[in-house]
C-alpha positions as CSV (number, residue, x, y, z in Angstrom):
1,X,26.4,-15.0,38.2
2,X,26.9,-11.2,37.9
3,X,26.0,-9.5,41.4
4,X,25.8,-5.5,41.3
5,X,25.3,-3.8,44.3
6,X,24.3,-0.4,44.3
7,X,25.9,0.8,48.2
8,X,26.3,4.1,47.6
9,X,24.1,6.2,49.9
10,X,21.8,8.9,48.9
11,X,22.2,12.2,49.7
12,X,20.9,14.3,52.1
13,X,17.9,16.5,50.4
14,X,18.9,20.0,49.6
15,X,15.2,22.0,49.6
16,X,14.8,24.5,46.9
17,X,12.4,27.7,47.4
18,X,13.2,28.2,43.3
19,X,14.6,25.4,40.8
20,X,14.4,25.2,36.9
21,X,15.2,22.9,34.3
22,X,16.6,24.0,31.2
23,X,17.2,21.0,29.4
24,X,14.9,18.2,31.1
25,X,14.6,14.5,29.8
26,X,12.0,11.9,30.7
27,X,13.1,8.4,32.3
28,X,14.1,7.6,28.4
29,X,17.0,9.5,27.9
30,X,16.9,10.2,24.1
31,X,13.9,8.7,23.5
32,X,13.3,5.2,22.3
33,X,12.8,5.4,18.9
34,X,10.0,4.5,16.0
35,X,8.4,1.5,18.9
36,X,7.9,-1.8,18.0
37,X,11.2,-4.3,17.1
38,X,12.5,-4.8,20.6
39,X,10.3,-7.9,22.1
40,X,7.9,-8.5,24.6
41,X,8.7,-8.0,27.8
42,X,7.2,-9.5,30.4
43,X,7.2,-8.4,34.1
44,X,5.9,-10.0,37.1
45,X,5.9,-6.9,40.0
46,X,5.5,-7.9,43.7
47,X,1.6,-6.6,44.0
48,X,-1.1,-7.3,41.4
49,X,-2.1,-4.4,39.0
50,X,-5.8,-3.9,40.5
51,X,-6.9,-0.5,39.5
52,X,-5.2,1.8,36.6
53,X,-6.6,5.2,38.4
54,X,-3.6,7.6,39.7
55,X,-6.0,10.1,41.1
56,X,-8.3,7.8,43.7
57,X,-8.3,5.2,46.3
58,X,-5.3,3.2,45.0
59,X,-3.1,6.5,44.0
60,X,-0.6,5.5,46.3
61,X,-0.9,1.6,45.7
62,X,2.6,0.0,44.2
63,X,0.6,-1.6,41.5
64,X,-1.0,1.6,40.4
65,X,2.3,3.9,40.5
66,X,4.2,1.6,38.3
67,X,1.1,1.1,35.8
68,X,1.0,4.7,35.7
69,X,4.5,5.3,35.0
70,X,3.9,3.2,31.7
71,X,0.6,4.6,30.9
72,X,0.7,8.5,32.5
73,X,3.3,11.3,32.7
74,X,4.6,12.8,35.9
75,X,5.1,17.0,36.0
76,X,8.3,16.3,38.0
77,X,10.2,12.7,38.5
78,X,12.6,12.6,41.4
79,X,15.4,11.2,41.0
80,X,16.7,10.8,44.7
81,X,16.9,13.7,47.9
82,X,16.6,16.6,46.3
83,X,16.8,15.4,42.7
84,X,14.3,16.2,39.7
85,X,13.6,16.0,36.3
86,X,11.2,17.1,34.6
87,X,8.7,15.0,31.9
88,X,5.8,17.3,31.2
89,X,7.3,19.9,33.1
90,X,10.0,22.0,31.7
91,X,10.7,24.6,34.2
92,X,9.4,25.3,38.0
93,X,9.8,28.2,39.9
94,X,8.5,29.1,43.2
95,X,8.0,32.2,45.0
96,X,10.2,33.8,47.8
97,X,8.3,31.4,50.9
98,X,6.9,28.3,48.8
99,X,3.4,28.9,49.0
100,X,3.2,29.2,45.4
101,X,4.7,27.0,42.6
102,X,4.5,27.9,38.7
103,X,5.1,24.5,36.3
104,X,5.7,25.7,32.4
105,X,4.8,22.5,30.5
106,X,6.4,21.3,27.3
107,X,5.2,21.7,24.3
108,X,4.1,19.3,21.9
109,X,2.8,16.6,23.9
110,X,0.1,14.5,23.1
111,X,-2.1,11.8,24.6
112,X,-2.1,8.8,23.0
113,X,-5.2,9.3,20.9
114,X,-3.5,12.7,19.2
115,X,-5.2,15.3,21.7
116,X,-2.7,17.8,22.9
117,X,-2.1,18.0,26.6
118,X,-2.8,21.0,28.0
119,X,-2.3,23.0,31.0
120,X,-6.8,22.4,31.8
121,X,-5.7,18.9,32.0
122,X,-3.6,19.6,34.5
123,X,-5.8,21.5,36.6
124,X,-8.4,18.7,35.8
125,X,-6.2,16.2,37.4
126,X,-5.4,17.6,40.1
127,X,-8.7,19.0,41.4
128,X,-9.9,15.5,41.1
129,X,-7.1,13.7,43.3
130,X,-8.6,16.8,45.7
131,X,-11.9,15.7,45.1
132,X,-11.3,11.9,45.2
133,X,-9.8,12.6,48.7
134,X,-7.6,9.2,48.0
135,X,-4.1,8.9,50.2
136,X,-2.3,11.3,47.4
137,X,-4.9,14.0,48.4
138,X,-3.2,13.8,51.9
139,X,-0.2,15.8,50.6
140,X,-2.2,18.9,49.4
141,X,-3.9,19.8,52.3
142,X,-5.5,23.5,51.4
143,X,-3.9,23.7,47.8
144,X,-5.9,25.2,44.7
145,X,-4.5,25.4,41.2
146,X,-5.2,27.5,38.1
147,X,-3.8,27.8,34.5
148,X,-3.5,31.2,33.5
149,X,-1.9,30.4,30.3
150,X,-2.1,27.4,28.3
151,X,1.6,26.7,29.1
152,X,1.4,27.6,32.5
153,X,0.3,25.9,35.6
154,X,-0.1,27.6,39.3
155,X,-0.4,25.8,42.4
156,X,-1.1,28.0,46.0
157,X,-0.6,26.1,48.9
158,X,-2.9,27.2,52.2
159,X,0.6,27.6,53.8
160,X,4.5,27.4,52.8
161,X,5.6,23.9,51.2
162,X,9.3,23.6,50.6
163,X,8.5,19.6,49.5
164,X,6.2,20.5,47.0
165,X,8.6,18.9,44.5
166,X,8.6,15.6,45.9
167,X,4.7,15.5,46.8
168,X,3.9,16.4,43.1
169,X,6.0,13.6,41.9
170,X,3.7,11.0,42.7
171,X,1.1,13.1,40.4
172,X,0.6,12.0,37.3
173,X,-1.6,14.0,34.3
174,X,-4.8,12.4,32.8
175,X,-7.2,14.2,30.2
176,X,-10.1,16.2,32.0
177,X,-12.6,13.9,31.1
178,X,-10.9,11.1,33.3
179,X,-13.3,9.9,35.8
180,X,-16.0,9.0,33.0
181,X,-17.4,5.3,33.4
182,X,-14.9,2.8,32.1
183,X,-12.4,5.5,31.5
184,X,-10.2,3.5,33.3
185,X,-10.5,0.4,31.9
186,X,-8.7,1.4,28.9
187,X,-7.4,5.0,29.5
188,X,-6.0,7.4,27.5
189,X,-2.7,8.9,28.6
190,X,0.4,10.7,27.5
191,X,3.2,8.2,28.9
192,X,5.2,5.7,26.5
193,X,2.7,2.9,26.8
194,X,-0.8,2.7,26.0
195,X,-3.3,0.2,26.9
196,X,-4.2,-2.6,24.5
197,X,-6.1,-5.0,27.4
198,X,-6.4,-5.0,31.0
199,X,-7.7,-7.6,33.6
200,X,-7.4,-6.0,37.2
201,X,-5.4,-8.7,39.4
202,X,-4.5,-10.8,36.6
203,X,-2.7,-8.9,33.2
204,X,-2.0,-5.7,31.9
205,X,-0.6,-5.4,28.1
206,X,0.7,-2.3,27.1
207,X,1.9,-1.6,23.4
208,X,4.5,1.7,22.4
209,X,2.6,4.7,22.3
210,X,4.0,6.2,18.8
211,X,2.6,9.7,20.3
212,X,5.0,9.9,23.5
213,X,7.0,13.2,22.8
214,X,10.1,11.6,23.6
215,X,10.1,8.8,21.1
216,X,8.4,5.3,21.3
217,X,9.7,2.5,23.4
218,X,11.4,-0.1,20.6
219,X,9.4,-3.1,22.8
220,X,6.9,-4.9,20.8
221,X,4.8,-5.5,24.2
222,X,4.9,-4.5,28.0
223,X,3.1,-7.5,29.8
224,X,2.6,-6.8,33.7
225,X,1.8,-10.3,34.6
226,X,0.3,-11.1,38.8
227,X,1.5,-14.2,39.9
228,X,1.0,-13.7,44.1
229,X,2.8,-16.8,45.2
230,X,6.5,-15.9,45.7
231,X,7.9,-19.7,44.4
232,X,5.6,-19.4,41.5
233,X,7.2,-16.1,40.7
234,X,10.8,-17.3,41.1
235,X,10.1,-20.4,38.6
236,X,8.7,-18.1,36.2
237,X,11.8,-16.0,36.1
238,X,14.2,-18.8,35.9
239,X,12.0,-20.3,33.5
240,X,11.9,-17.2,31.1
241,X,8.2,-17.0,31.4
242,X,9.3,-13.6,33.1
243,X,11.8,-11.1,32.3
244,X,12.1,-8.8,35.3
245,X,10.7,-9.2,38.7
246,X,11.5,-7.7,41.9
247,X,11.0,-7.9,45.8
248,X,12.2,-11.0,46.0
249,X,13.0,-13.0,50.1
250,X,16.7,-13.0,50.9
251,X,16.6,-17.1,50.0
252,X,15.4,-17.0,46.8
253,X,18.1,-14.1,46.1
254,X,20.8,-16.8,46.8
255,X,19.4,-19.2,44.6
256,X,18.8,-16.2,41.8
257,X,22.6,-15.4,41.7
258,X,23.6,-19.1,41.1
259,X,21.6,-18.7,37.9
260,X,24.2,-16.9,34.9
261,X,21.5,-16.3,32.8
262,X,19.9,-13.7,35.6
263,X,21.3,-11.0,36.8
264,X,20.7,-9.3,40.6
265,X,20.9,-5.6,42.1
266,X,20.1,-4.5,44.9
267,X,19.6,-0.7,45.4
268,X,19.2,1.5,48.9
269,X,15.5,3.0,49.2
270,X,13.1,4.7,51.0
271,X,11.2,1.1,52.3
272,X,10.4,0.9,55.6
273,X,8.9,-2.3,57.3
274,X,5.9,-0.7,58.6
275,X,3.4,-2.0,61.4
276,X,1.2,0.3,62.8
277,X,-1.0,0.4,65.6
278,X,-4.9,1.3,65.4
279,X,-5.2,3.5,68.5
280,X,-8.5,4.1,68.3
281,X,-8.3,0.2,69.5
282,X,-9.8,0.3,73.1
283,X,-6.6,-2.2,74.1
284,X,-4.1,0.0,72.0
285,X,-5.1,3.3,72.9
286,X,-2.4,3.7,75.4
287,X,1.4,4.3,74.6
288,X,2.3,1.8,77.6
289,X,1.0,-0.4,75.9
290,X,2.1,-0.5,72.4
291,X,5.4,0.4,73.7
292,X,5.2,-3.6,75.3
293,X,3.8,-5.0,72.3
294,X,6.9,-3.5,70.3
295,X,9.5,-4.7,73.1
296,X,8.3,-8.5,73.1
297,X,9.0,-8.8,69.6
298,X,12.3,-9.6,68.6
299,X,13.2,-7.7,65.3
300,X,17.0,-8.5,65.3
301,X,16.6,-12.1,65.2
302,X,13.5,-11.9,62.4
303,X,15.6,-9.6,60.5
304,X,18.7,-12.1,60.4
305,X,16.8,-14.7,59.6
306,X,14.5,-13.5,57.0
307,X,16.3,-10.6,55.2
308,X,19.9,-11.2,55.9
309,X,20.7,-9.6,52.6
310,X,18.5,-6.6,52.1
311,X,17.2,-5.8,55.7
312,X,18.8,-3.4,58.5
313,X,16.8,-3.2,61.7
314,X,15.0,0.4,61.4
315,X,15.6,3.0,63.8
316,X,13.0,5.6,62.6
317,X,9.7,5.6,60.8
318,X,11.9,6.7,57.5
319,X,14.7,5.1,56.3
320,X,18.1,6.7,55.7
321,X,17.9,7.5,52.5
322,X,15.0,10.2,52.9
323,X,15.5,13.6,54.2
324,X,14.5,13.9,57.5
325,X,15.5,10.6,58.9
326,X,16.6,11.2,62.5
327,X,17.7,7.8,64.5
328,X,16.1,7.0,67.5
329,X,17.1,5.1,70.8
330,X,16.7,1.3,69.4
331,X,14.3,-0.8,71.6
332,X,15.5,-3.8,73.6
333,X,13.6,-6.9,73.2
334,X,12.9,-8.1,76.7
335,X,9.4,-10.4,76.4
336,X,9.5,-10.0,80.4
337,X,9.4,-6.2,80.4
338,X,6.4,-6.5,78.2
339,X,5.1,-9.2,79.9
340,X,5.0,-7.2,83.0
341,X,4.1,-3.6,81.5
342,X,0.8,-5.8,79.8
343,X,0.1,-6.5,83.5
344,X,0.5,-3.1,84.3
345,X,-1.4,-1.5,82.2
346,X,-4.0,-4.1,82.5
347,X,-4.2,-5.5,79.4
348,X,-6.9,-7.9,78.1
349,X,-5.1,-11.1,77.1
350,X,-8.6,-12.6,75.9
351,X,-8.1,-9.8,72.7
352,X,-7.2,-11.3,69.5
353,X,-5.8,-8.4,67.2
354,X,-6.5,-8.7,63.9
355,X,-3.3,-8.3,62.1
356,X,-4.0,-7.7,58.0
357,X,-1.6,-7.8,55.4
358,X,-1.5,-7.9,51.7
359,X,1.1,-9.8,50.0
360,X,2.3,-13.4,49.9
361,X,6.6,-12.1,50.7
362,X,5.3,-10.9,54.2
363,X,3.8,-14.2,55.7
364,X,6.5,-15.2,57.2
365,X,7.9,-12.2,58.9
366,X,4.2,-11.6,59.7
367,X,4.0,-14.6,61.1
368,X,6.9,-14.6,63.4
369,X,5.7,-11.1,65.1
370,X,2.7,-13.0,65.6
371,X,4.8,-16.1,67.4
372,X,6.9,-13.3,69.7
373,X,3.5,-11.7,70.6
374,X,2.3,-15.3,71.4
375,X,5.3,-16.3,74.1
376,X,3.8,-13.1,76.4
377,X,0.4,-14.5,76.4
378,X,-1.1,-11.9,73.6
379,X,-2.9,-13.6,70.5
380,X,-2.6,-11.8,67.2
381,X,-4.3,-13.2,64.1
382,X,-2.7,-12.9,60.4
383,X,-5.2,-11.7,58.1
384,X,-3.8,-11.8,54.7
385,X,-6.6,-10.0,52.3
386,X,-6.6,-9.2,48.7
387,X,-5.1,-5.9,47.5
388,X,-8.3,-4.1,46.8
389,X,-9.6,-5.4,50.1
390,X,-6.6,-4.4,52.0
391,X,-6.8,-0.6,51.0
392,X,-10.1,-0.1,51.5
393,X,-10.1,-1.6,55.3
394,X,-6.7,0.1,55.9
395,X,-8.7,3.5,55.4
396,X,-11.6,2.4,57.7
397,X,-9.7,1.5,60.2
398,X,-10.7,-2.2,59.9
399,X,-7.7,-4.3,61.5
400,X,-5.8,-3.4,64.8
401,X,-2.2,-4.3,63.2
402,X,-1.4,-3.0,60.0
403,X,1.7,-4.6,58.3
404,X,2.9,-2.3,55.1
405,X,6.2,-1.9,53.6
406,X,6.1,2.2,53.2
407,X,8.1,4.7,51.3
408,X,8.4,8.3,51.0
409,X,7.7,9.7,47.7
410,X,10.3,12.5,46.7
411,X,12.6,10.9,49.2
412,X,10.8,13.4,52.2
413,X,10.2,13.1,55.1
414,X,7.0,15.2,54.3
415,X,5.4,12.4,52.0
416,X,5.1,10.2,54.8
417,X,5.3,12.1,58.4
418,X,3.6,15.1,56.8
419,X,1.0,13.1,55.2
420,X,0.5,10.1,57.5
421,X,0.4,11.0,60.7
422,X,-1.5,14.3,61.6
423,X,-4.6,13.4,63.4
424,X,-6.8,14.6,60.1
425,X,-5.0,11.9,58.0
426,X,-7.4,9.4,60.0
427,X,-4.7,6.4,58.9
428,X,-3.7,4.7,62.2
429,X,-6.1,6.3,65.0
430,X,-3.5,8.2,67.1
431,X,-4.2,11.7,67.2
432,X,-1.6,14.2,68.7
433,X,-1.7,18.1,68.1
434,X,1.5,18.8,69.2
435,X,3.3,16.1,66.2
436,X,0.7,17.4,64.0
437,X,2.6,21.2,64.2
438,X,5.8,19.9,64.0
439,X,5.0,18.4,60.9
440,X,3.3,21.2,59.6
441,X,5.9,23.7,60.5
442,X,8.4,21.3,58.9
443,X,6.5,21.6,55.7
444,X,6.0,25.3,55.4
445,X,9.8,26.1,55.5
446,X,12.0,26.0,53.3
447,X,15.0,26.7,55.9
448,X,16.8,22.6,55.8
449,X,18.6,22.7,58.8
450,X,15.3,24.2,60.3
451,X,13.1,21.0,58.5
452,X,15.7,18.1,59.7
453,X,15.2,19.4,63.7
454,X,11.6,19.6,63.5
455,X,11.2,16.5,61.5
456,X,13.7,14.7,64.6
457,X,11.0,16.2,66.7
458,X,8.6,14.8,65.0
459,X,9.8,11.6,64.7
460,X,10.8,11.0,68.7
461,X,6.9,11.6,69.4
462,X,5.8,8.8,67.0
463,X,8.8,6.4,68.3
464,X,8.2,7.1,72.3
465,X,4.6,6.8,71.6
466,X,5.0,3.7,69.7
467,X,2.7,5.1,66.6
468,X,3.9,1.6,65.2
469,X,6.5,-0.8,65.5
470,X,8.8,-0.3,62.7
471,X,11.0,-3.3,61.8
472,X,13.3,-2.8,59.0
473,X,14.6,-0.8,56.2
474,X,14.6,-1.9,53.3
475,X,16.9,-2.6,50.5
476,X,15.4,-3.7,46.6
477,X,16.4,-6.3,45.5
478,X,15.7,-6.6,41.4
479,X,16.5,-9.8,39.2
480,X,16.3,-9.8,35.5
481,X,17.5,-12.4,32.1
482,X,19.9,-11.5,30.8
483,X,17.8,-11.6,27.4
484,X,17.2,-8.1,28.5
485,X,18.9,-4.9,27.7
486,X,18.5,-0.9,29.1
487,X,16.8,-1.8,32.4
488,X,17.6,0.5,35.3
489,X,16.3,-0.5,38.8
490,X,14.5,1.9,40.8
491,X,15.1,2.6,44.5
492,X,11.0,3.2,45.3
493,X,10.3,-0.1,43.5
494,X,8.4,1.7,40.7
495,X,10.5,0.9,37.9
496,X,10.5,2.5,34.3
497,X,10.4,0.2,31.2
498,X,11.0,3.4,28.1
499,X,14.4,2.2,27.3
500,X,14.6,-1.5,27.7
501,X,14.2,-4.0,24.8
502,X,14.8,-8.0,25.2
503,X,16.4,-10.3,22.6
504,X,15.5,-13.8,21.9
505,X,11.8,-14.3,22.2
């Protein structure tokens, strides 16, 4: 079995106030060629491909971001802290505070049906992620954009945003007349895939797009294939009814490197193990509270069990790898203390909280916060809902605990502090104004040393206040055939498919 890890940790972001690219590449490297030749290639991702629109409710969704890798292109990629390239974008500049960001696009690039992207698609796309006021529009709080030039792209930000970068990279470029009915059910984009059929929850099949400005992928086929059940998932890999899978429990990684034809990595991301709190709750409202809740659950022991290989007990809301992280005082498990705070604080053990979730891998560790919770008297009850279901009661507050794994696009801190948590996000029903200007000040400069201490700030409010219990960070853990060539891993679990081929259908 051949085992790679990837250790090596990511460094700390370095924010630019003005960066360019002369020579940018896509996720392709020299481009893949004529298309067609190298295979099919089929990939069964952790979440099911519900909805192919970057711009709306599901912008943010897993499912959607690595759909619209294949099917969109990004301005910016980032490529770790600090780290970009560019795909339509081939330069950036800002101005002296970051308030203001100028993108010069390539030229020559086309949408899959010959049309020329231009910089009005552009401005299209992203006054309708503004408009669609979906989880994306959380990062561009105030912004406007304008194309003065058919090259040339401006976006104003109401105040200073040094992590512009890393927002815009979960952006991706649609032609203006995206939005039209069934646009999205077979939509026209400029990335290296195009859409030949698509069955929300079920199958997506993508074919080269010959019009990708960096050359078509050689694959034949692109075949994103949902198969919820984690065993189900596992057989299909070691079975070669899949190629490439990912997110996989710490047990079935075992039994994946005793396999030579498969290979596994495992890379250091941005994942955090992510259970918040609805405070507008009337029995969560209270700090003291949560605060108990978090102490009677025993992370340490879930985390050894469950994740022994990719899981390290979190210490912040962000994981290392993003910049500003800032550890905070770890919390003792002591089911007594909570027992007795509950008491205190007068707690209603006659609540059930409804604890939702979305995928089949978290059962069990959902299940065993739900067993701690149960040894202090307080009755929590698993709610695992579709996808599509899941989002849209995440964002109307329908659940009291909300299990997600989250990330932080760009690798900052700003992606997911800055855009979750200020009382206008509405996300988890805690409101506090004084974490709400830390955040922003830590957006609007473009000082580092200044962003990490305000972002520390930041993040002690949320941990003392027990915002949400935050379990683990996250390693990905990827398994592939070894039928397949050119795949590269990706530490936010989004993966690219432009290079890879696979031999021996």
């Amino acid at each position: 079995m051949r085992v790679r890890l990837v250790a090596a940790a990511l460094a700390v972001l370095m924010a630019a106030s003005a960066c360019s690219l002369g020579d940018s590449s896509s996720p392709s490297g020299d481009g893949g060629g004529d298309g067609g030749g190298g295979g099919v290639l089929d990939v069964a991702g952790p979440i099911p491909i519900e909805n192919l629109d970057p711009h709306g409710a599901a912008s943010m969704d897993a499912g959607t971001q690595v759909a619209s890798r294949a099917i969109f292109s990004q301005l910016v990629i980032s490529t770790g802290p600090g780290e970009f390239t560019g795909e339509l974008a081939e330069k950036w500049t800002s101005n002296e505070d970051a308030s203001e960001w100028t993108i010069t696009l390539r030229q020559g690039v086309k949408y899959s049906d010959g049309s020329a992207v231009t910089a009005k698609d552009v401005v299209a796309s992203f006054e309708r992620v503004l408009a669609e006021a979906g989880p994306l529009a959380g990062n561009f709080e105030g912004y406007t954009v304008a194309a003065p030039a058919e090259d040339t792209v401006v976006f104003t930000a109401g105040a200073p945003d040094a992590a512009f970068l890393g927002k815009i990279s979960s952006f991706f470029v649609t032609p203006a007349t995206a939005g039209e009915d069934g646009f999205f059910d077979k939509p026209v984009g400029s990335g290296p895939f195009t859409v030949e059929s698509f069955e929300p929850g079920q199958d997506l099949k993508l074919v080269p797009n010959p019009e990708y400005w960096d050359g078509a992928p050689t694959l034949d086929a692109l075949v994103f294939r949902s198969i919820p059940e984690v065993s189900a998932r596992m057989t299909a890999l070691r079975t070669g009814e899949v190629d490439v899978t990912w997110t996989m429990p710490d047990d079935q990684i075992t039994q994946l490197e005793a396999d030579e034809a498969i290979t596994v990595e495992t890379v250091p991301g941005p994942g955090v193990f992510t259970m918040w709190f609805n405070s507008s709750t009337p029995s969560l409202t209270t700090p003291e509270v949560r605060r108990a809740l978090r102490q009677a659950v025993d992370f340490d022991a879930i985390v050894k069990s469950l994740y022994p290989k990719t899981g390290t007990v979190a210490d912040a809301p962000v994981s290392p790898a993003v910049f500003g992280y800032a550890a905070q005082e770890p919390v003792e498990h002591d089911p007594a203390a909570a027992k007795a705070a509950l008491d205190a604080a007068g707690f209603d053990y006659d609540t059930v909280l409804r604890f939702q979730f979305s995928q089949p891998n978290f059962r069990e560790f959902v299940q065993a916060v739900v067993s701690d919770l149960a040894e202090i008297g307080v009755r929590a009850e698993p709610l695992e809902k579709e996808q599509a279901v899941f989002l849209e009661d995440l964002l109307a507050l329908k659940w009291d605990l909300n299990f997600q794994q989250l990330g932080s696009q760009g690798f900052d801190a700003a992606t997911n502090l800055g855009r979750l948590y200020p009382c206008a996000a509405k996300r988890t029903g805690y409101c506090n104004p004084k974490l709400d200007e830390l955040v922003a000040a830590a957006g609007a400069t473009s000082d580092t040393a200044e962003r990490e201490d305000l972002y520390a700030q930041a993040t002690e409010i949320i941990w003392d206040d027990a915002v949400g219990m935050y379990a683990m960070f996250v390693e990905q853990p990827y398994a592939w055939r070894d039928t397949v060539q050119g795949f590269e891993p990706s530490a936010e679990a989004t993966p690219y498919f432009t290079k890879v081929t696979v031999s021996g259908d």
